[in-house]
C-alpha positions, 0 to 999 in steps of 0.5 A, spaced: 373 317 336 371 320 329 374 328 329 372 333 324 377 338 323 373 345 321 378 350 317 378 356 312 381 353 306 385 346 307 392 347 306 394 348 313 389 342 315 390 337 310 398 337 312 395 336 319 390 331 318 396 327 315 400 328 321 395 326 326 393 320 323 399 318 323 401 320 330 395 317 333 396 310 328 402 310 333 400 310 339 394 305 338 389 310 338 382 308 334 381 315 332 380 317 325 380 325 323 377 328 317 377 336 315 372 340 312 371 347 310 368 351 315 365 355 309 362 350 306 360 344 310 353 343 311 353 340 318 347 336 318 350 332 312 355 330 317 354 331 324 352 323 324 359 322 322 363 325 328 363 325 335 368 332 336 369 338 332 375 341 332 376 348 330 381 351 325 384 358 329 383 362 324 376 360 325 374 361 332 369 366 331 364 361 328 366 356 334 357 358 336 355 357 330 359 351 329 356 348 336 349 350 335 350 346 327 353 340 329 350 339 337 357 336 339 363 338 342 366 342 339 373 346 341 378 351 338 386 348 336 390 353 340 394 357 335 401 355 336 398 347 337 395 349 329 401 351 327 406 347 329 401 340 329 403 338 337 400 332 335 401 331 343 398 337 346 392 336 341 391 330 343 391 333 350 386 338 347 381 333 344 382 328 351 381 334 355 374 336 351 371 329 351 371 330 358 368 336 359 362 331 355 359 328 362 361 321 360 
């Protein structure tokens, strides 16, 4: 699976980029995660890129926009998850949203 991971700035997404690449090489998952800025990503440049959009908290009010702009899944990372980078809960948040796909 190919995650987008939209956030504000990239401090705090960088820190859990390399914390979720890390944790999904260990538990043998073929999942790639890259993060972009919500602010300047243009998402018809990289929708082909990806199969599910995750949200940066503080941007969860842009969670529309970024649906419409990219037409994949797209879901807000619970706050606390965020900030602690719960690799194990967000793993279950991106299982949980592939789900509600259809497939």
């Amino acid at each position: 699976m190919r995650i987008m991971l939209v956030c504000a700035g990239g401090m705090s997404s960088s820190i859990l980029v390399n914390q979720l690449v890390r944790f999904f090489k260990e538990r043998g998952l073929n999942w790639s995660v890259s993060a972009h800025s919500g602010v300047v990503v243009d998402y018809d440049q990289v929708r082909d890129n990806y199969d599910i959009v995750l949200i940066a908290p503080q941007l969860s009010y842009r969670l529309n926009d970024i649906q419409s702009g990219t037409g994949l899944i797209c879901g807000v990372i619970p706050s606390f998850d965020y900030a602690t980078a719960n690799c194990v809960n967000i793993e279950n948040f991106i299982k949980n949203l592939w789900k509600g796909k259809g497939d």
